[in-house]
C-alpha positions as a Markdown table, in Angstrom:
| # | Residue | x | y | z |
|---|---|---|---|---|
| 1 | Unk | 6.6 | -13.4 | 1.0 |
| 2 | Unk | 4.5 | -11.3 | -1.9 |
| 3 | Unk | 4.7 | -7.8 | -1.9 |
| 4 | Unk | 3.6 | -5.0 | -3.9 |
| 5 | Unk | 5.0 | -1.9 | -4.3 |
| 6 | Unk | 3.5 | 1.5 | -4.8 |
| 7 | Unk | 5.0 | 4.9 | -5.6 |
| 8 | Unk | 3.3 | 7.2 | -3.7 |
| 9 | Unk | 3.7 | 11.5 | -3.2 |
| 10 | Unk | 6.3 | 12.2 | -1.1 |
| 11 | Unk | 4.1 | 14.5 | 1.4 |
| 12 | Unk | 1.7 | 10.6 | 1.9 |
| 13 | Unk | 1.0 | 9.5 | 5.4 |
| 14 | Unk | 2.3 | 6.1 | 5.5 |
| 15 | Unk | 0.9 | 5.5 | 8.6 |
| 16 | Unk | -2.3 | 6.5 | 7.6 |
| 17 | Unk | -1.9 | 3.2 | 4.9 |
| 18 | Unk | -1.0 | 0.9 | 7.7 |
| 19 | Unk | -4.3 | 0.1 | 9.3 |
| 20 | Unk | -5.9 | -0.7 | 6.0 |
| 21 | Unk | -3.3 | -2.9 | 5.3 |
| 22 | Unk | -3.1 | -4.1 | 8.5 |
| 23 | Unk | -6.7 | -5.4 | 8.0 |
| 24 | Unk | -6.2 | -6.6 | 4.1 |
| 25 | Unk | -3.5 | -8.9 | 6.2 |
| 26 | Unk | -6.1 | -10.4 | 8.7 |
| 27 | Unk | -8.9 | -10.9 | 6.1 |
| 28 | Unk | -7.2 | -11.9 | 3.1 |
| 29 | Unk | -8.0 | -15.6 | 2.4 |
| 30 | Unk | -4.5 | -16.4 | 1.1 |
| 31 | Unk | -2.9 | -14.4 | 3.8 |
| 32 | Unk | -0.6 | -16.3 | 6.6 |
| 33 | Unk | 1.0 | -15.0 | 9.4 |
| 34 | Unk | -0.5 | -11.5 | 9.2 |
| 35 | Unk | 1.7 | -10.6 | 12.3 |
| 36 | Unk | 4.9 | -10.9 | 9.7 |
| 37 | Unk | 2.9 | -8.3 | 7.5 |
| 38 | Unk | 5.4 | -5.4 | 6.6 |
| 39 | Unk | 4.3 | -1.8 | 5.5 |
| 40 | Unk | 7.7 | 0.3 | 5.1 |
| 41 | Unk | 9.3 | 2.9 | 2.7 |
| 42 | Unk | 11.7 | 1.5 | 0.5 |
| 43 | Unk | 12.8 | 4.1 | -1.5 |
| 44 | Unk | 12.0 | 8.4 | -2.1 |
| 45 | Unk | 13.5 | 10.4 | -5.0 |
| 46 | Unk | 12.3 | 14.1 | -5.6 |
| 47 | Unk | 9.4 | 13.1 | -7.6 |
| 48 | Unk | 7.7 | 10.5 | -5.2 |
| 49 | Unk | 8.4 | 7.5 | -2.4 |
| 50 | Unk | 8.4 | 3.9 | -3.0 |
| 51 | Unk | 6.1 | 2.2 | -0.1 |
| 52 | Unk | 6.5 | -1.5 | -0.1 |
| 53 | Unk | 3.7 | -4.3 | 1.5 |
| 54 | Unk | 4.5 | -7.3 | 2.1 |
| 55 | Unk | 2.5 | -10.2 | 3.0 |
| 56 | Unk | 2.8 | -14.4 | 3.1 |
| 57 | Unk | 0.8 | -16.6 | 1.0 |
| 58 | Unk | 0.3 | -20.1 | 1.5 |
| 59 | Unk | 2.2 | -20.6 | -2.3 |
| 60 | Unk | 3.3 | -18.6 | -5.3 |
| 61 | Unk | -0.2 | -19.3 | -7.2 |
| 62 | Unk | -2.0 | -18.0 | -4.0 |
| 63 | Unk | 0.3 | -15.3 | -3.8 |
| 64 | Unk | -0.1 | -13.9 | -7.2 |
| 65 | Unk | -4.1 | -13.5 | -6.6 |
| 66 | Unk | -3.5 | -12.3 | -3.2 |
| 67 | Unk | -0.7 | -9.4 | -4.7 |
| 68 | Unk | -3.4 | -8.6 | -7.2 |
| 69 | Unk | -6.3 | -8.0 | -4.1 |
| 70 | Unk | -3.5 | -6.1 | -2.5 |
| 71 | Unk | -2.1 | -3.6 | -4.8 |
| 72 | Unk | -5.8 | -3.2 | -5.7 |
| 73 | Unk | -6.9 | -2.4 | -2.3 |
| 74 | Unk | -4.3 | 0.1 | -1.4 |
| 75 | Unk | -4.3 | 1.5 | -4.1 |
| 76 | Unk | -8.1 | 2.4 | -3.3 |
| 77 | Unk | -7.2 | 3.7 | 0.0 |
| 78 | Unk | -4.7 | 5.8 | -1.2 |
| 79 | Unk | -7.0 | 7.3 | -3.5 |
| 80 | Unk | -9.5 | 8.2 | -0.7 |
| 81 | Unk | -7.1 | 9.4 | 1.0 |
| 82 | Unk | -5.5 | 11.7 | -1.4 |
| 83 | Unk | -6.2 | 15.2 | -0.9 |
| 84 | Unk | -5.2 | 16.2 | -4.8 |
| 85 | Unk | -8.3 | 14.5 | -5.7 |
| 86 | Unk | -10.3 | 17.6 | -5.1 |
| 87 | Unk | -9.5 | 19.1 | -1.4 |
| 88 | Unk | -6.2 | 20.2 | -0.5 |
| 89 | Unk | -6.8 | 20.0 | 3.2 |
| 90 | Unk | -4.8 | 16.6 | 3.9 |
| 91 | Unk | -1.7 | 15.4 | 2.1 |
| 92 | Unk | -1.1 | 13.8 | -0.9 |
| 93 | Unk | -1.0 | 10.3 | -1.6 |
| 94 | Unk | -1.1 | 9.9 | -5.3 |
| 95 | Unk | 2.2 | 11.2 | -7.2 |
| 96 | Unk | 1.7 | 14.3 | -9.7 |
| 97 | Unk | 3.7 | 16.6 | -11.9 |
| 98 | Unk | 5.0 | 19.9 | -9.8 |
């Protein structure tokens, strides 16, 4: 199973990730068994949480492209969803100095 691992602001919605993902799962080409797709936090320190995806690929070379697509995608989201990039009226997603 790939994953990718993002650090993320402590004050993120992680369920607000897990629908995007959830899709990236289903629609991925390299993806298998999106059921067995995992979205959970791994790890939080003051600073920021650790949010890990995990998805199956077919093999490791399909994998790697697949964890690229991935950690590219959410990334994205959690830059549209991040409120620091301009509107503080939703939480953060993206971690920043304090």
């Amino acid at each position: 199973m790939m994953h990718v691992e993002l650090e993320l602001d402590n004050r993120a919605d992680v369920d607000a990730l897990r629908e995007p993902f959830r899709e990236f799962a289903q629609s991925d080409e390299d993806a298998i068994a999106p059921d067995d797709a995992v979205c959970e936090v791994i790890s939080q320190n003051a600073r920021a949480m650790t949010v890990r995806f995990m998805v199956r690929a077919e093999d490791p070379k399909k994998g790697w492209g697949m964890h690229c697509r991935l950690r590219e995608h959410m990334l994205a989201v959690a830059s549209r969803l991040d409120a620091a990039a301009g509107h503080e009226t939703g939480p953060a997603f993206l971690p920043g100095e304090r």
